[in-house]
C-alpha positions as CSV (number, residue, x, y, z in Angstrom):
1,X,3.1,-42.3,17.4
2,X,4.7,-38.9,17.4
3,X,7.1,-38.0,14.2
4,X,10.7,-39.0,14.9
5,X,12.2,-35.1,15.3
6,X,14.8,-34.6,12.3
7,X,17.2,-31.8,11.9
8,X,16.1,-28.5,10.3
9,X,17.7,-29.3,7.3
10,X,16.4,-32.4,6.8
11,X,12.8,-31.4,7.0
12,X,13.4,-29.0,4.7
13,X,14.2,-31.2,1.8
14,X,11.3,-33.1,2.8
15,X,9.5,-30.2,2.7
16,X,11.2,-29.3,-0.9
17,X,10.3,-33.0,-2.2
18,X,6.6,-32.4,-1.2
19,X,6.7,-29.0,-3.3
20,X,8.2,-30.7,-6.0
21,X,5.5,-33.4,-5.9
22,X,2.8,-31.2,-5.8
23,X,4.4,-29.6,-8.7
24,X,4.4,-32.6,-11.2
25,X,0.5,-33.2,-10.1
26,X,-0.3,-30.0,-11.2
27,X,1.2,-30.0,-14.7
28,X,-1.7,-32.2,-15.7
29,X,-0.3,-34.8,-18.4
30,X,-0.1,-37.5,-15.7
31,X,-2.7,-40.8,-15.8
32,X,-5.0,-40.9,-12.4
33,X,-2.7,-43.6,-11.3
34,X,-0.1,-41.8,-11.2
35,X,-1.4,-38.7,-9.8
36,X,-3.1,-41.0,-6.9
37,X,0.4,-42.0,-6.3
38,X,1.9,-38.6,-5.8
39,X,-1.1,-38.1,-3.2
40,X,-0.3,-40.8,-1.3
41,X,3.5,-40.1,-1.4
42,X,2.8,-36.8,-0.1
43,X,1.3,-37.8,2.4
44,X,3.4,-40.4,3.7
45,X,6.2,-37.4,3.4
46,X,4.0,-35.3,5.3
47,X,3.2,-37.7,8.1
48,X,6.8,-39.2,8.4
49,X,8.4,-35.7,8.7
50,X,6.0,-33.6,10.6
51,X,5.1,-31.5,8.0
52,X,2.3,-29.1,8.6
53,X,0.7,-26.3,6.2
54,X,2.0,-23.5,8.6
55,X,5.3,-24.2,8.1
56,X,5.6,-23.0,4.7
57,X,7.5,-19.8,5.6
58,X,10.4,-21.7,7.9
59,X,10.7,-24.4,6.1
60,X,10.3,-22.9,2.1
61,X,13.7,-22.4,-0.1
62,X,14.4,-20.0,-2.8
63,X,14.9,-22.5,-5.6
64,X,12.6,-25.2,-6.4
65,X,13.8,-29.0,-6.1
66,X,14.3,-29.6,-9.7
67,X,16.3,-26.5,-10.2
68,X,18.3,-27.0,-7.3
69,X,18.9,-30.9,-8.9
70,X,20.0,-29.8,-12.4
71,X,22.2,-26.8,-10.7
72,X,23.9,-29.3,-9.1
73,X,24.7,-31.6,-11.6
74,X,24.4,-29.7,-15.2
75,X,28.4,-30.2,-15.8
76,X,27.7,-33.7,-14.8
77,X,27.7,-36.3,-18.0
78,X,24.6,-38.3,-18.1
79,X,25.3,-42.4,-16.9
80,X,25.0,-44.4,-19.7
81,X,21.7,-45.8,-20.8
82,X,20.2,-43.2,-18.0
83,X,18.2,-40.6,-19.8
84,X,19.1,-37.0,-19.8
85,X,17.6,-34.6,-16.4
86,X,14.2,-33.5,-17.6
87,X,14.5,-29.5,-18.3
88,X,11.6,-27.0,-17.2
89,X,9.6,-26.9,-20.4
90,X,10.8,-23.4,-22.2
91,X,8.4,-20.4,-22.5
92,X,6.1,-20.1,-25.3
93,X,7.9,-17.6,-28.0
94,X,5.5,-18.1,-31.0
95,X,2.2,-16.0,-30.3
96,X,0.0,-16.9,-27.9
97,X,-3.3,-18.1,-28.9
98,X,-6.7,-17.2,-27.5
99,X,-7.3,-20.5,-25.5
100,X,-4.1,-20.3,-24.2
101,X,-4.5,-16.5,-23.1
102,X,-7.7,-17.0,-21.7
103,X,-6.9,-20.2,-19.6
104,X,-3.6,-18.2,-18.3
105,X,-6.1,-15.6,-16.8
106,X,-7.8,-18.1,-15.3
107,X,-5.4,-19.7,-13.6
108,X,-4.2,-16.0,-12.2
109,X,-7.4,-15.4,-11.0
110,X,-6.7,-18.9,-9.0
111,X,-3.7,-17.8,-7.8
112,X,-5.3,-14.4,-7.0
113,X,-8.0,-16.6,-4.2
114,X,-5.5,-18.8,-3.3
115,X,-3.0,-15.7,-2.8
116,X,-6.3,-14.3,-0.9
117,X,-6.5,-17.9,1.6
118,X,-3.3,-17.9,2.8
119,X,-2.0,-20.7,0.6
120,X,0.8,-19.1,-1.5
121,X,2.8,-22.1,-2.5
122,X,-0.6,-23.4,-4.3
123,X,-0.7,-19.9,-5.7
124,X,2.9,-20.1,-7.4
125,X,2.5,-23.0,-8.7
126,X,-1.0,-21.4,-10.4
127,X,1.3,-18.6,-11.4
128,X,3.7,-21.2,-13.0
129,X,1.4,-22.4,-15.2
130,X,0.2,-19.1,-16.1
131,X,3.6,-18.5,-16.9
132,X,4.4,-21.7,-19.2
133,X,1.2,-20.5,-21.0
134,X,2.0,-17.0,-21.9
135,X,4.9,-16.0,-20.9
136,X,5.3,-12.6,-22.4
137,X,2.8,-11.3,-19.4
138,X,4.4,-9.2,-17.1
139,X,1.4,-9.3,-14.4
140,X,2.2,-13.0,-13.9
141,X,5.5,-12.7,-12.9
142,X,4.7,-9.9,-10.5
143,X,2.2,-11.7,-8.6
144,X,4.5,-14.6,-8.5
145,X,6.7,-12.4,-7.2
146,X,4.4,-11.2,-4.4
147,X,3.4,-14.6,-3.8
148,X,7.7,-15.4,-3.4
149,X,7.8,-13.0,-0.8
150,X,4.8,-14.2,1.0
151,X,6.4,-17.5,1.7
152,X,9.7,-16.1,2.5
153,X,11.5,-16.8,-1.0
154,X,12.5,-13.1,-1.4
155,X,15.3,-14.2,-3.6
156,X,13.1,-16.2,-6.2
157,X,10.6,-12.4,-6.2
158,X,13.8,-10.3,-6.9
159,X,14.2,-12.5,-10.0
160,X,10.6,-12.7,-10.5
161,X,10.4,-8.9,-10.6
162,X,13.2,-8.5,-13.0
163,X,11.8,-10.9,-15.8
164,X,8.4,-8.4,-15.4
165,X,10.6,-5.6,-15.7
166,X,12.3,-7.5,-18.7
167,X,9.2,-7.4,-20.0
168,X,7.2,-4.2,-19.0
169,X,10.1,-1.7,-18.6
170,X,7.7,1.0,-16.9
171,X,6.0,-1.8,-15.0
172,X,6.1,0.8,-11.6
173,X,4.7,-2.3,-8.9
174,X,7.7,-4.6,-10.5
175,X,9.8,-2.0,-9.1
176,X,8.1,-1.9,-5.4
177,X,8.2,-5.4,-5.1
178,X,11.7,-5.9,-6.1
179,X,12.5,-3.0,-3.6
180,X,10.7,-5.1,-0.8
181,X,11.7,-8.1,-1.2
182,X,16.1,-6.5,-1.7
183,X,14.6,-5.1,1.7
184,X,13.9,-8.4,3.0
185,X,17.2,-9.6,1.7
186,X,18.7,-6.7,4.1
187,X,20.2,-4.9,0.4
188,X,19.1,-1.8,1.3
189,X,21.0,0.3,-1.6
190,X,19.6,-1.9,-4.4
191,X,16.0,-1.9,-2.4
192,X,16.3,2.2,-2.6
193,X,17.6,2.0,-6.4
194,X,14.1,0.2,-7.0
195,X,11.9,2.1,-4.9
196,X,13.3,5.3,-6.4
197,X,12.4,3.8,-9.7
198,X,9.3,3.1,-9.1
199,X,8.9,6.8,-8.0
200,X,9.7,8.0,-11.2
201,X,7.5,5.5,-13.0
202,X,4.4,6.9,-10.5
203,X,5.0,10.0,-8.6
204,X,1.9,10.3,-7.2
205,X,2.1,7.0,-5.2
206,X,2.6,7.9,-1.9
207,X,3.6,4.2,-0.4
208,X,6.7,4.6,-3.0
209,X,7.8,8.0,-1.6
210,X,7.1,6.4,2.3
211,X,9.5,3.3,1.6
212,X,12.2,5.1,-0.7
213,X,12.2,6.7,3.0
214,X,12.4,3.7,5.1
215,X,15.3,2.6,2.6
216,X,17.4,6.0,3.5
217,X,17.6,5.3,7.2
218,X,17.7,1.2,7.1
219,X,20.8,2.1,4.8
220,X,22.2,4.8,6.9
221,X,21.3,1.9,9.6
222,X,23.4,-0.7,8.3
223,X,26.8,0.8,8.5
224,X,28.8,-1.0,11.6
225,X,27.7,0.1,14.7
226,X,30.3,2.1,17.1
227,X,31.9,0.0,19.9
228,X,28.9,-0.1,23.0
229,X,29.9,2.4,25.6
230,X,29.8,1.8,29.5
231,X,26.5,2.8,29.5
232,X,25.6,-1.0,27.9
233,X,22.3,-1.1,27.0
234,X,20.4,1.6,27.6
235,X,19.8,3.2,24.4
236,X,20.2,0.1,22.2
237,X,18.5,0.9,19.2
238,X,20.1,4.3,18.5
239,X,21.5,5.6,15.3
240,X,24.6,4.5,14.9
241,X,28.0,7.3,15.7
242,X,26.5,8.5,18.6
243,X,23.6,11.0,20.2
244,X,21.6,13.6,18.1
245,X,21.9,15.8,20.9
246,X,20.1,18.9,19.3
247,X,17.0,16.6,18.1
248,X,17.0,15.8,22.2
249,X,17.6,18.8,23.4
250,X,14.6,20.1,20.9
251,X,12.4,17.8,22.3
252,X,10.4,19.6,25.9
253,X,8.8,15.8,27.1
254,X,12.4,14.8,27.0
255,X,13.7,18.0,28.4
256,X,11.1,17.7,31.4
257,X,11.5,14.4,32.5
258,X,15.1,14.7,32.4
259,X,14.3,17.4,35.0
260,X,12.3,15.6,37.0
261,X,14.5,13.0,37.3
262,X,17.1,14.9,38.4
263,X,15.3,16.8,41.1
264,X,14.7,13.5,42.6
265,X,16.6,13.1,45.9
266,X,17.1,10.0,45.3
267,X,18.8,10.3,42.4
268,X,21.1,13.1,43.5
269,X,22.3,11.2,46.9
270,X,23.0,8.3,43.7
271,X,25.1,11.0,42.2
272,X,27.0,12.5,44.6
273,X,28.0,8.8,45.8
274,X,28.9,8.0,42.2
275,X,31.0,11.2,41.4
276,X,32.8,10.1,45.1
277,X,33.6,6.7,44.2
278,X,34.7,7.7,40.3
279,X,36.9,10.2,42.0
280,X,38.6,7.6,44.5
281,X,39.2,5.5,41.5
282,X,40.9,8.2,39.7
283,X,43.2,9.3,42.3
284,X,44.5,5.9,43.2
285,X,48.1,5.4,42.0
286,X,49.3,3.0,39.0
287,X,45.6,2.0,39.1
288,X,44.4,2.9,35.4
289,X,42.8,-0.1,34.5
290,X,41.1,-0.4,37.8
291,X,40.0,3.3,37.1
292,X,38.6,2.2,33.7
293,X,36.9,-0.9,35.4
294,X,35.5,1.4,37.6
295,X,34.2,4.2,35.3
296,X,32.7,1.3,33.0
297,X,30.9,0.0,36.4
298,X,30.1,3.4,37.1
299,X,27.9,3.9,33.4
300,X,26.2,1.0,34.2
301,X,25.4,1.7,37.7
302,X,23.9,5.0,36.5
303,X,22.1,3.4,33.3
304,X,20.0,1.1,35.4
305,X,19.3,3.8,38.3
306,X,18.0,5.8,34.9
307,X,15.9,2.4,34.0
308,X,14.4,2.4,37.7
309,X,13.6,6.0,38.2
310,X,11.9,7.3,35.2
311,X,11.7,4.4,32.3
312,X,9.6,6.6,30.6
313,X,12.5,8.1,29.5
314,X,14.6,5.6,29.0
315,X,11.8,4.7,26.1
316,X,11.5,8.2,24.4
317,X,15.5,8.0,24.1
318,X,15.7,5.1,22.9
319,X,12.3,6.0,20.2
320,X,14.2,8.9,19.5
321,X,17.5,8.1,18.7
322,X,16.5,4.7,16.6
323,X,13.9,5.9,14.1
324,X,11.4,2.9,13.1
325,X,9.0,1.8,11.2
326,X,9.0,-1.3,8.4
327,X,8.1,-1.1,4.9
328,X,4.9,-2.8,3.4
329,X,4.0,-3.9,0.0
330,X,3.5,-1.0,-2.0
331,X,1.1,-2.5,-4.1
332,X,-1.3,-3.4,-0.4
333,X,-0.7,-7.1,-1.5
334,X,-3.0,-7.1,-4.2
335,X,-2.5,-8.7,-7.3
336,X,-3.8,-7.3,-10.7
């Protein structure tokens, strides 16, 4: 039988239930019994609600069940005779010994393959562990970072990057992760304040200098947009307040084609019928909104003749009035 459909958020706490499960399996100070239970819960979860491994990146949230849980209810007072919400266990502070050092790395190499395979939930949770073990590491909180922003929790890597900062001050790929993942957040001046950080921190890294780049224009981007003018569409996508008309002008393809397009008869008997009918508009009397109507019809008309008689241009406009290009992990995506 096909899984009753459920609302979106629904399956999302479903989803956030199975992560937590998985969770408490992995800590490792359960009895097989218990652990066979969690299996089989998950799996009953799983089947009940639909859930598939691919669905991570939809259906993933930025905090992790139990967190979310004691957010919710830390000012609450415990009911009596119920035990006290179990706390995360608290980062080592005493030094960290050998066996605990060396078990850390292993699990990051985990979470390095599993980062490698696609499955980046498994991989945080590897990094957690990593963590709980030695938590004065900055690498671990990096990649767990990284492996946040794989699965769509770009909030969870910003704080993920800051503890490595916290930790490692000069730690440059902190910075270019926290700057991606602010970009993915669409904070676009505090994803430039971190890439230009991590410029200082390495210079020579040219991926830093390309997205500190990217950040510029996405933030020049982001102002509000002016109102659309009659010509609707046709250049969506530019820069907003208006035409850079000497970068156009500068430009010989566009020049050209513009040229072309204009020795077209058929576009100049569209012309001269357009500049008759804008004029017959104007001269009627006590007809101004008409005339507007008219003149905003009139944009449009032209805009899709444009569209249908060289779209060629139409494209290089709109390429070169909206700039482009998205930023990538600095780092490549790999983890250290």
């Amino acid at each position: 039988m096909e899984p009753v459909p459920v609302e979106l958020s629904v399956k999302r706490l479903a989803f956030a239930i199975v992560q937590f499960l998985a969770e408490q399996n992995s800590i490792g100070n359960l009895s097989e019994d218990a652990k066979e239970g969690l299996e089989v819960a998950t799996q009953c979860l799983e089947r009940a609600f639909g859930l598939t491994a691919d669905q991570a990146s939809a259906l993933s949230v930025s905090q992790s069940l139990l967190d979310i849980f004691h957010n919710a209810t830390k000012n609450e007072l415990p009911l009596k005779n119920e035990p006290e919400v179990r706390k995360e266990p608290e980062l080592k502070k005493e030094p960290v010994s050998e066996a605990d050092k060396a078990e850390a790395e292993r699990l990051k190499t985990e979470g390095n393959d599993l980062m490698k395979a696609g499955r980046f939930l498994d991989a945080i949770n590897c990094y957690t562990m990593a963590i709980k073990l030695d938590g004065q590491n900055a690498v671990y909180f990096c990649n767990r970072a990284a492996a946040h922003s794989k699965a769509e929790n770009h909030k969870a890597a910003v704080d993920d990057c800051k503890k490595a900062i916290e930790i490692d001050p000069k730690y440059a790929k902190a910075y270019g992760r926290m700057g991606l993942a602010y970009s993915s957040l669409k904070q676009y001046k505090e994803s430039l304040e971190a890439y230009q950080k991590a410029v200082q921190l390495e210079p020579e890294n040219e991926s830093y200098r390309v997205n500190v780049k990217i950040s510029e224009d996405n933030l020049k981007q982001s102002t509000p947009e002016m109102p659309q003018g009659p010509f609707g569409n046709l250049l969506s996508g530019a820069a907003p307040g208006g035409f850079d008309f000497g970068a156009i002008l500068s430009n010989p393809n566009l020049v050209n084609m513009a040229s072309e397009m204009m020795a077209d008869p058929a576009m100049q008997s569209f012309m001269n019928n357009l500049v008759g009918g804008m004029s017959s508009s104007a001269g009627a009397p006590n007809e101004g909104g008409a005339g507007l109507d008219s003149l905003l019809r009139a944009g449009q008309q032209l805009a899709a003749q444009m569209q249908n008689a060289n779209p060629d241009l139409v494209e290089q406009l709109r390429r070169q009035m909206g700039g482009g290009g998205g930023e990538n992990d600095p780092s490549g995506g790999n983890r250290e």
